[in-house]
N, CA, C and O of each residue as an XYZ file, in Angstrom:
672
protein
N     -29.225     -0.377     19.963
C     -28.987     -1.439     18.997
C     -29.306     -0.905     17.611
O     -30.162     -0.022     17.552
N     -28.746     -1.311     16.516
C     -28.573     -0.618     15.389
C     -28.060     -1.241     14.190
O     -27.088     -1.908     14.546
N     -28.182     -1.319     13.317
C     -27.707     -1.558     11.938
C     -27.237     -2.804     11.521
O     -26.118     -3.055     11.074
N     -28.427     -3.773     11.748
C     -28.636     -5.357     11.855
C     -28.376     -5.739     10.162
O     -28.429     -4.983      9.192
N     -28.163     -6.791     10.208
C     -27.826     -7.636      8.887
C     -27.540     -9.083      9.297
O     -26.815     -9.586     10.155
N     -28.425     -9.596      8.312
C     -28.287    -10.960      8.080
C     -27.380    -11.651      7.282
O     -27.066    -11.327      6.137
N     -26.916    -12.721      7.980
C     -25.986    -13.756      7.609
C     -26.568    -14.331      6.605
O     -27.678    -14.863      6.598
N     -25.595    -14.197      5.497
C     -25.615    -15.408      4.173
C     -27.056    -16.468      3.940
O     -28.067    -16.439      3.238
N     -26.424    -17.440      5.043
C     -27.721    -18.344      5.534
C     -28.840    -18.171      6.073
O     -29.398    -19.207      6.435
N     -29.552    -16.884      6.319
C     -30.173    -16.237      7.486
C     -30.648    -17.308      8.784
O     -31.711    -17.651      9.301
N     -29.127    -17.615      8.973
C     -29.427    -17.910     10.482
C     -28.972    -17.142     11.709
O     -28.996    -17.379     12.917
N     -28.546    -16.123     10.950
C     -27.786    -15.123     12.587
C     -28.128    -13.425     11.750
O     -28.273    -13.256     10.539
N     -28.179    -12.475     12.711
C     -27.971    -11.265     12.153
C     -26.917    -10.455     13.413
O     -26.886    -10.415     14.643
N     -26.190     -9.924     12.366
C     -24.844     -8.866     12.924
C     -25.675     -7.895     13.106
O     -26.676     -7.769     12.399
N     -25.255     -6.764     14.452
C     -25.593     -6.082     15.005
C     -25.248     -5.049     15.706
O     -25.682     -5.482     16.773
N     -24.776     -3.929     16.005
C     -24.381     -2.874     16.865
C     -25.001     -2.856     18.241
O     -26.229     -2.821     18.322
N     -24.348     -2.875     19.196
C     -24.904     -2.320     20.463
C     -24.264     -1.429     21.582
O     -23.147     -1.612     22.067
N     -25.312     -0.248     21.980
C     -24.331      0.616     23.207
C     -24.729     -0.616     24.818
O     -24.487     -0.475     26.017
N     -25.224     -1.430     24.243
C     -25.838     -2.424     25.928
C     -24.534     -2.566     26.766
O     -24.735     -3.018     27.893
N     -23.518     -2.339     26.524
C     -22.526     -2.994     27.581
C     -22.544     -1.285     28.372
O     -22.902     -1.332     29.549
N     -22.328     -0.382     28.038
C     -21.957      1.293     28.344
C     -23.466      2.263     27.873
O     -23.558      3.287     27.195
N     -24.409      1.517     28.488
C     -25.380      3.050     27.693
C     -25.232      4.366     28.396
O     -25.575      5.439     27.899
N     -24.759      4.233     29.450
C     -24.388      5.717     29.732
C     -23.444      6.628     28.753
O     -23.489      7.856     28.822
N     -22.395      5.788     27.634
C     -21.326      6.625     27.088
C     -22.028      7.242     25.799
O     -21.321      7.942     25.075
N     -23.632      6.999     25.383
C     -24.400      7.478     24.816
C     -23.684      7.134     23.286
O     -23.047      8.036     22.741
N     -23.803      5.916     22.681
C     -23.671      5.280     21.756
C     -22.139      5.598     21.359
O     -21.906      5.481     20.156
N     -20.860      6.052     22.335
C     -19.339      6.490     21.825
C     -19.207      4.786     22.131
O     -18.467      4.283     21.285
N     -19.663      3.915     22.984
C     -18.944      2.377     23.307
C     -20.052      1.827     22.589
O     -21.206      1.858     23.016
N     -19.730      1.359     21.575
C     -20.824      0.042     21.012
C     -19.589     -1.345     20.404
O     -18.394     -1.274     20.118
N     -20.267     -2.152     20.403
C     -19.402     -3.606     20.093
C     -20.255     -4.182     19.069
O     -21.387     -3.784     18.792
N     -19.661     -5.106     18.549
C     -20.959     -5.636     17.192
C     -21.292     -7.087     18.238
O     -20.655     -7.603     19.156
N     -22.208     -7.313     17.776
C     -23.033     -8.808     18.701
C     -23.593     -9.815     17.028
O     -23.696     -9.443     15.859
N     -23.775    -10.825     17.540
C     -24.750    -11.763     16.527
C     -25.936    -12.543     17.309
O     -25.747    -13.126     18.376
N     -26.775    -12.500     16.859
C     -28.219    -13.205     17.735
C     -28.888    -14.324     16.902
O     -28.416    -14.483     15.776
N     -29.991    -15.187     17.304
C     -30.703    -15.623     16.417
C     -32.186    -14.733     15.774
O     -32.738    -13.814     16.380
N     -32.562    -15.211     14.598
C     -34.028    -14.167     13.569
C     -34.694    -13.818     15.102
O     -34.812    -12.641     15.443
N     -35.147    -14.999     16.053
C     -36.043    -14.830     16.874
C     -35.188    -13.880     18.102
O     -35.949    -13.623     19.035
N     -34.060    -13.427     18.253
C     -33.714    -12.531     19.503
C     -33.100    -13.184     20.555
O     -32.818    -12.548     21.571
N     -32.707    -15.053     20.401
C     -32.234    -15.565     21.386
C     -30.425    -15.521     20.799
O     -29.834    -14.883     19.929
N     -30.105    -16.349     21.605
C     -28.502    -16.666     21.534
C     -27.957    -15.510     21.295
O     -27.183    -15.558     20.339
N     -28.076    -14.267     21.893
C     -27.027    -13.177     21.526
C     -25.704    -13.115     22.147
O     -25.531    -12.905     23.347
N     -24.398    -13.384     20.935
C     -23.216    -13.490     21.073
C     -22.329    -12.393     20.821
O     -22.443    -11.792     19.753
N     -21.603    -12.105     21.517
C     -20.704    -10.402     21.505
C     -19.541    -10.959     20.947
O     -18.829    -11.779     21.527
N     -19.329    -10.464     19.696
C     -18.135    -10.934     18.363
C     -17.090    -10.024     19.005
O     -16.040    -10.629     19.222
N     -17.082     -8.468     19.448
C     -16.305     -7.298     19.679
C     -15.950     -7.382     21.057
O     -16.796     -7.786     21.854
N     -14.816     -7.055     21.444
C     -14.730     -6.721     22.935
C     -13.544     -5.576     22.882
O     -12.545     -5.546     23.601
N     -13.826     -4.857     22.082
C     -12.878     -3.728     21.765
C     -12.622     -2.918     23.521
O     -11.713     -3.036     24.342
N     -13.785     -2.191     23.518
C     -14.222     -1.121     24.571
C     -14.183      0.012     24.289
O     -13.913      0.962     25.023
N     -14.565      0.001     22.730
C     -14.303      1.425     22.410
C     -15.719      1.416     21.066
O     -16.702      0.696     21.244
N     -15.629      2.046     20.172
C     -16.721      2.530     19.536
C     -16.182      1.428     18.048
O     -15.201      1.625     17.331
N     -17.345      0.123     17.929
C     -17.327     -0.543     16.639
C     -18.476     -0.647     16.457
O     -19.240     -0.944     17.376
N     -19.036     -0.344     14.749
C     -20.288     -0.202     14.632
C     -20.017     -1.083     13.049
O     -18.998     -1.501     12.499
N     -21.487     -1.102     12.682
C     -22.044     -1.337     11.329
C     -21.759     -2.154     10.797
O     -21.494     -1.823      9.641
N     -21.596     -3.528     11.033
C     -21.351     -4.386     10.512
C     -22.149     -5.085      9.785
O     -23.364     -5.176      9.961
N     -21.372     -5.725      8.752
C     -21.629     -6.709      7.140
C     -21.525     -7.690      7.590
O     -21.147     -7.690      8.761
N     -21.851     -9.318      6.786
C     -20.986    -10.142      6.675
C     -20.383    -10.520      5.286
O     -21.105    -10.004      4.432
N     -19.854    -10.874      4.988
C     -19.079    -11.680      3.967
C     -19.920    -12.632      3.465
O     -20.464    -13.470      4.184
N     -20.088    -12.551      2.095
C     -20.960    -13.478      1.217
C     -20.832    -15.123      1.586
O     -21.904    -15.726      1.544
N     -19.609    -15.934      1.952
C     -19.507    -16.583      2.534
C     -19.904    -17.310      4.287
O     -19.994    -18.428      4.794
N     -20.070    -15.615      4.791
C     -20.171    -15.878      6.069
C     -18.962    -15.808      7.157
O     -19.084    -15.640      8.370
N     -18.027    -15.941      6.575
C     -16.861    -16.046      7.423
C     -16.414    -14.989      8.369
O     -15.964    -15.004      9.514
N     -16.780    -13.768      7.215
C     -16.116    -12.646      8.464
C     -17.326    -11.227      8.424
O     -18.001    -11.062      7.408
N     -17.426    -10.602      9.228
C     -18.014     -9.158      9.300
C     -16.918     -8.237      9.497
O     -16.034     -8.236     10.353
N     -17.194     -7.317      8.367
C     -16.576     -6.164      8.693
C     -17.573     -5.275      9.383
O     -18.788     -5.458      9.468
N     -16.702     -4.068      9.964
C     -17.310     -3.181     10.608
C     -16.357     -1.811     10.563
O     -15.432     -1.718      9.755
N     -16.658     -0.837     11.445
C     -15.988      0.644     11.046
C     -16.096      0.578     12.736
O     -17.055      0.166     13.388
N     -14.875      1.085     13.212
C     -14.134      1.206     14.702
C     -13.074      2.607     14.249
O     -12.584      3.017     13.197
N     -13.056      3.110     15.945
C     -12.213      4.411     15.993
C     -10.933      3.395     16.626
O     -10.193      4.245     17.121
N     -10.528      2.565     16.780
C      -9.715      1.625     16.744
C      -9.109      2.165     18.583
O      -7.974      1.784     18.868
N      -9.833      2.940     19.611
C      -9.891      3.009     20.583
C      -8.366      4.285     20.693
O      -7.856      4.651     21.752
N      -7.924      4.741     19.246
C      -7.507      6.163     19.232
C      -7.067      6.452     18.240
O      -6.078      6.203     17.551
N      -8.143      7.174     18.217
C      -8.375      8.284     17.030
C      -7.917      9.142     16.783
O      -8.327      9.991     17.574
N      -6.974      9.723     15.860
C      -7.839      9.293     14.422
C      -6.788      8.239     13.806
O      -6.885      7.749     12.681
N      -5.731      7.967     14.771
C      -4.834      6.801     14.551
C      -5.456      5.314     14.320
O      -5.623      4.966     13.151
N      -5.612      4.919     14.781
C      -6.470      3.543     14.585
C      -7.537      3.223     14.195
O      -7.791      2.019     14.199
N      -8.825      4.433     13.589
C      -9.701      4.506     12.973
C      -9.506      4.341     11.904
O      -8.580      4.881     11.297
N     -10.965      2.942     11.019
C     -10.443      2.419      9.853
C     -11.521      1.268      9.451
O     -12.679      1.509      9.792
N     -11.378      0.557      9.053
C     -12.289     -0.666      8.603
C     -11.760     -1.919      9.058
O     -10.544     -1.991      8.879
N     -12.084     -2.549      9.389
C     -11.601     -3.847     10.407
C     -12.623     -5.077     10.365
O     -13.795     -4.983     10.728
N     -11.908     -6.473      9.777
C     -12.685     -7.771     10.006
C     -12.583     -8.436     10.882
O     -11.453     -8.372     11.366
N     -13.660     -9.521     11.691
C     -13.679    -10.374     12.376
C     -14.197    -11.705     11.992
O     -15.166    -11.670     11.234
N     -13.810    -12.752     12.311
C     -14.966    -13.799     12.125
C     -15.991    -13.583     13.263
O     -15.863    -12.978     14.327
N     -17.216    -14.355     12.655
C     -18.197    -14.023     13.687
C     -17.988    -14.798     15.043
O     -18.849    -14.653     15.911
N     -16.895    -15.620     15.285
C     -16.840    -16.104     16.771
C     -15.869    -14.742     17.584
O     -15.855    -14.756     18.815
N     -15.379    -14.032     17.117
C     -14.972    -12.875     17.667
C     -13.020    -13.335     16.967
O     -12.180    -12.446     17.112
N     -12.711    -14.270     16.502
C     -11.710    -14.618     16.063
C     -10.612    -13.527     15.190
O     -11.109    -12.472     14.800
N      -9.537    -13.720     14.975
C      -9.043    -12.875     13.476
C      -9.645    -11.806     13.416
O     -10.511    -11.698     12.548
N      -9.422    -10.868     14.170
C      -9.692     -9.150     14.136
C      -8.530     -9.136     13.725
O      -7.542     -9.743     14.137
N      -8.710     -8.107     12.522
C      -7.591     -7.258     11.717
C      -7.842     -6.194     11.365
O      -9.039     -6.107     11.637
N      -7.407     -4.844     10.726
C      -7.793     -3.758      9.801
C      -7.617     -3.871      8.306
O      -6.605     -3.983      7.613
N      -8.429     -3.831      8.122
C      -8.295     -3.618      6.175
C      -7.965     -2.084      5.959
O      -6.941     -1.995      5.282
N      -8.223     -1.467      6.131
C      -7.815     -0.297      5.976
C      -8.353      0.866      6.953
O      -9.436      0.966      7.530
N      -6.801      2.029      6.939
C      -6.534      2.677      7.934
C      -7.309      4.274      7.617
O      -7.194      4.290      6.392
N      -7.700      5.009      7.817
C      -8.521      6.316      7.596
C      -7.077      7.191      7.728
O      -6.322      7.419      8.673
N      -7.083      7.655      5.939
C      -5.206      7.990      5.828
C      -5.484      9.837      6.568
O      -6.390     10.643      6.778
N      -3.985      9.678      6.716
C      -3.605     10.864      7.542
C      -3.935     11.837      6.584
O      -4.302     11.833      5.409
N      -3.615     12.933      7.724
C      -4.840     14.609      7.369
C      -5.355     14.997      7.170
O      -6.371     14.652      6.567
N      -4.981     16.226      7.602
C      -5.951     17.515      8.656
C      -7.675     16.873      7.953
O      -8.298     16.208      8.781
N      -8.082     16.978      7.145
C      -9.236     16.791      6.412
C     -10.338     15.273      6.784
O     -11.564     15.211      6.875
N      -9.412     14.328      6.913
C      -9.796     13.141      7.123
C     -10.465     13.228      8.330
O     -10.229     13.845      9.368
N     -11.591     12.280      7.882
C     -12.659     12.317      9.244
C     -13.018     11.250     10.036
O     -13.121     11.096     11.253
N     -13.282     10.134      8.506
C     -13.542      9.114      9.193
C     -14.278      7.991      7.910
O     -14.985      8.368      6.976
N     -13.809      6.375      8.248
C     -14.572      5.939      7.563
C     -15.663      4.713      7.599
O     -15.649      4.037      8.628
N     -16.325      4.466      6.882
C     -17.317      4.415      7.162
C     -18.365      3.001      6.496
O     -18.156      2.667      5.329
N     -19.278      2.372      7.186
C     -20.145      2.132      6.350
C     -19.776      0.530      5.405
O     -20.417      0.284      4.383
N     -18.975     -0.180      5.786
C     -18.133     -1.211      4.706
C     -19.618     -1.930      4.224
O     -20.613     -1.509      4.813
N     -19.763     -2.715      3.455
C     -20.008     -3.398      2.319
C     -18.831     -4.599      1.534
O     -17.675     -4.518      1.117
N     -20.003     -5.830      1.635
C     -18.692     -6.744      1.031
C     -19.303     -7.288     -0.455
O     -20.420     -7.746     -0.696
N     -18.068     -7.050     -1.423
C     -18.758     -7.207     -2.744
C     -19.159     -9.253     -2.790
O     -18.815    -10.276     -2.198
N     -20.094     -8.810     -3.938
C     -21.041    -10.385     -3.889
C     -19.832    -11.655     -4.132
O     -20.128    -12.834     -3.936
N     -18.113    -11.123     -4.690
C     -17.269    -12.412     -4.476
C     -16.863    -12.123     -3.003
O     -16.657    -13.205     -2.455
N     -16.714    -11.330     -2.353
C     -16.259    -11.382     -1.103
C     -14.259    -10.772     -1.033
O     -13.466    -10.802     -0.092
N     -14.116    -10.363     -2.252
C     -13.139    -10.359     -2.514
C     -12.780     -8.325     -2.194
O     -11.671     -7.973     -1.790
N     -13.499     -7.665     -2.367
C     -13.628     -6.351     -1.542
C     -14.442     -5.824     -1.006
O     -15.588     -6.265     -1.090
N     -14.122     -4.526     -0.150
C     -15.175     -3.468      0.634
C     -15.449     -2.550     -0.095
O     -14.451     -1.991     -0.549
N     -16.449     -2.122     -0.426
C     -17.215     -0.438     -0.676
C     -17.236      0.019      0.707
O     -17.453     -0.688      1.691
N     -17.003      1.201      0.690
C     -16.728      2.060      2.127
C     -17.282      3.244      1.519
O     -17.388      3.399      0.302
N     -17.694      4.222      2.557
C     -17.682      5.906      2.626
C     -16.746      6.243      3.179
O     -16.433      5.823      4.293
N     -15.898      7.336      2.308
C     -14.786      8.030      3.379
C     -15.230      9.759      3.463
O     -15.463     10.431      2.459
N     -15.275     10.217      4.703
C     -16.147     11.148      5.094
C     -14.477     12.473      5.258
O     -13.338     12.133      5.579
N     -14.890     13.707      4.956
C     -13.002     14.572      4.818
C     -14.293     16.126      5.275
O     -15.419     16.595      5.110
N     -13.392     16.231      5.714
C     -13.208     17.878      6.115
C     -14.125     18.384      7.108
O     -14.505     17.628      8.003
N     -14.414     19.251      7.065
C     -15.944     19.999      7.757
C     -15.658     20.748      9.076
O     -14.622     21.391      8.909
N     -16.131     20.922     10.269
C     -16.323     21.377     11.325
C     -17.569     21.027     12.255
O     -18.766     21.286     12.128
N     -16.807     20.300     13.301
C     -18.124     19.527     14.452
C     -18.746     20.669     14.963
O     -18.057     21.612     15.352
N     -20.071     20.702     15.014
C     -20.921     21.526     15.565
C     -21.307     20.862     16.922
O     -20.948     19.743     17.288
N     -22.287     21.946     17.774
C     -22.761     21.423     18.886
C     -23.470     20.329     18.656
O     -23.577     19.837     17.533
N     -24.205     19.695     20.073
C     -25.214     18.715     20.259
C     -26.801     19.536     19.063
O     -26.860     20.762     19.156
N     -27.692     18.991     18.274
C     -26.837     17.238     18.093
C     -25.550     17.420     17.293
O     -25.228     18.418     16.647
N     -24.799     16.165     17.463
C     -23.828     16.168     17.531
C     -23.799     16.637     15.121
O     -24.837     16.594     14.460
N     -23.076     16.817     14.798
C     -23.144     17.443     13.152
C     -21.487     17.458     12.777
O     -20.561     17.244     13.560
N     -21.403     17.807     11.197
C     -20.395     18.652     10.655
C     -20.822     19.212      9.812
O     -21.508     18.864      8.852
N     -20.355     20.315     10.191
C     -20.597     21.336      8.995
C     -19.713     21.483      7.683
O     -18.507     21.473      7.932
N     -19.953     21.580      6.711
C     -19.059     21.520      5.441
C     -18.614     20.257      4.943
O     -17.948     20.135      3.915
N     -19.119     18.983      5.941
C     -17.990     17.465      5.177
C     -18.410     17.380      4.225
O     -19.394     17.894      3.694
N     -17.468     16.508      3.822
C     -17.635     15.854      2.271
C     -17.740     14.452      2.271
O     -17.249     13.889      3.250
N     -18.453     13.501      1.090
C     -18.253     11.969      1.399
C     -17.489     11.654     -0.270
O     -17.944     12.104     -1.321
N     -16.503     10.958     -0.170
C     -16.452      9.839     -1.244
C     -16.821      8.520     -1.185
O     -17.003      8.208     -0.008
N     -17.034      7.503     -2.028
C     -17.248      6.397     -2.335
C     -15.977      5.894     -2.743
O     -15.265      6.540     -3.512
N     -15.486      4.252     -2.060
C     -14.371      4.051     -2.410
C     -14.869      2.304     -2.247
O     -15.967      1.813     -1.985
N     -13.503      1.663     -2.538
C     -13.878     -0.061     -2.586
C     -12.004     -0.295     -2.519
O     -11.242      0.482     -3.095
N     -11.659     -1.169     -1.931
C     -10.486     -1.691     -1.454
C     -10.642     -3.781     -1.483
O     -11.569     -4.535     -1.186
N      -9.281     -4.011     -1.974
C      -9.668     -5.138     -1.325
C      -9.430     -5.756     -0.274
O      -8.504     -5.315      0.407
N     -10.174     -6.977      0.219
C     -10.340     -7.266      1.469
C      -8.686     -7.675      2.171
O      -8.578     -8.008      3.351
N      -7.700     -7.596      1.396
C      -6.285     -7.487      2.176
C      -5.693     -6.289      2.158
O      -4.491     -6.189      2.404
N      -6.547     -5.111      1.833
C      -6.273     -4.132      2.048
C      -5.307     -3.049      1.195
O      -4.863     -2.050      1.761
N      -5.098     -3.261      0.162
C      -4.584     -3.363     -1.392
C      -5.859     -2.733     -1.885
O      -7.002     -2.674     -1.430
N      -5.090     -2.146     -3.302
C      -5.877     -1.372     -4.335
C      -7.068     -0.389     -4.067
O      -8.004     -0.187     -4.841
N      -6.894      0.138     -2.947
C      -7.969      1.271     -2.412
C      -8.081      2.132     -3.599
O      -7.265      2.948     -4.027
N      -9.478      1.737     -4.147
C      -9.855      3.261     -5.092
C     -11.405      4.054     -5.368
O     -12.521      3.633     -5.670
N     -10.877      5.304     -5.117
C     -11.813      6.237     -4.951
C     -12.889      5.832     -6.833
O     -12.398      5.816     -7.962
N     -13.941      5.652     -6.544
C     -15.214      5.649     -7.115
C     -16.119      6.402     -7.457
O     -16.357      6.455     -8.664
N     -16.923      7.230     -6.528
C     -17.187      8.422     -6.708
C     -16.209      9.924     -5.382
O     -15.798      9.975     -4.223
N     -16.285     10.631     -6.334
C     -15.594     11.811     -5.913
C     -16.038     12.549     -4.912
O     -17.259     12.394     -4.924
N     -15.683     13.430     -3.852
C     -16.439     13.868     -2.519
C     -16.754     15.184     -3.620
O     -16.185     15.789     -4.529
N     -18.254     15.181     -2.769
C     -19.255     16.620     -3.196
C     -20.313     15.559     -3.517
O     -21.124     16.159     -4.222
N     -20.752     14.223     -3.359
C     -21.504     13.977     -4.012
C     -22.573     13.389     -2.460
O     -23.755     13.045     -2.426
N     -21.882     13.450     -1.715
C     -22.963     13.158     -0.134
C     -23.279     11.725     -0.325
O     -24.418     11.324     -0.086
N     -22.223     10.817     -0.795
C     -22.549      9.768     -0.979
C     -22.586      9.335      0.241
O     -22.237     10.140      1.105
N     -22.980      8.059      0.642
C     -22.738      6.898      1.605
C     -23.485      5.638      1.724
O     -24.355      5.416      0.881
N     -23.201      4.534      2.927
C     -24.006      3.757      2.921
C     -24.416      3.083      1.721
O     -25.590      2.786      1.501
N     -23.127      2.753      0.670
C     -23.460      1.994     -0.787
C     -23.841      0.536     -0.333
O     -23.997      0.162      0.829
N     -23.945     -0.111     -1.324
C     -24.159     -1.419     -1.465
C     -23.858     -1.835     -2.972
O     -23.761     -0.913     -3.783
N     -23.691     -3.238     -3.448
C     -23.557     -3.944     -4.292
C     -24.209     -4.285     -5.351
O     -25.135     -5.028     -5.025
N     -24.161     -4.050     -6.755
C     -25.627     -4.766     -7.382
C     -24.284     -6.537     -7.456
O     -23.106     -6.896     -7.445
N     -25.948     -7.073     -7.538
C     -25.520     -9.096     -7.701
C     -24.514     -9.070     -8.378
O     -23.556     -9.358     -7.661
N     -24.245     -8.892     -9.306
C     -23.222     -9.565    -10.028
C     -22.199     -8.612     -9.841
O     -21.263     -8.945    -10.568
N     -21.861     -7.320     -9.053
C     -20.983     -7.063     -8.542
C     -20.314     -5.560     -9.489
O     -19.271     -5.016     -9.126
């Protein structure tokens, strides 16, 4: 379980989990929502494939998250749900070539109106633990219909994992 966040209202927090497959050693995780105290845990994802890191939306309405979209590197990308598991879509697709790795990490700005993402390019997978050698990260923000994708900061800078200041 992994990379929890609280809802708007803090009455629920979004969540990662390998609990359905722990044998596939965190490649199958689904996003879940629970209550502060650990009860009512509800499985938003039923992909069967690898969705992680999920946000919610300043409103509440939807969590994004980052999925290999169950084939890769085709369907790997950024993808919303509402939190009843409703309206799964992709906001954006992890664009073709050789270089492209993967992306990453969404963030929803304080109108709710785009994503900050990491987009991760190049490198070479090393052995267990699992690594790349040489990647690069940019910083990018798109909006939430998936329109106006633009690079922010430039790869070489090992960015990731941004967030928002308040007023956006």
């Amino acid at each position: 379980n992994g990379w929890a966040t609280w809802s708007p209202d803090g009455t629920r927090l979004a969540f990662d989990s390998a609990r359905l497959a722990p044998e596939a050693n965190g490649d199958l995780k689904e996003i879940f929502t629970m209550a502060p105290d650990g009860s009512d845990v509800q499985q938003v994802t039923d992909l069967g494939f690898y969705a992680g890191q999920p946000t919610w939306s300043p409103d509440g309405r939807w969590i994004a998250f980052t999925t290999d979209g169950g084939n890769y590197p085709t369907s790997q990308g950024i993808y919303v749900v509402h939190p009843d598991g409703t309206g799964l879509r992709q906001v954006i697709a992890l664009p073709a070539g050789p270089r492209s790795v993967w992306l990453d990490a969404p963030r929803f700005s304080p109108d709710g109106s785009q994503l900050a993402y990491t987009f991760f390019e190049g490198g070479k997978q090393t052995p267990a633990p699992w690594s790349w050698k040489g990647e690069t990260s940019s910083l990018w923000t798109v909006g939430l219909d998936g329109r106006n994708a633009r690079r922010v900061v430039a790869p070489g800078q090992k960015v990731g994992d941004a967030d928002w200041s308040p007023d956006g």
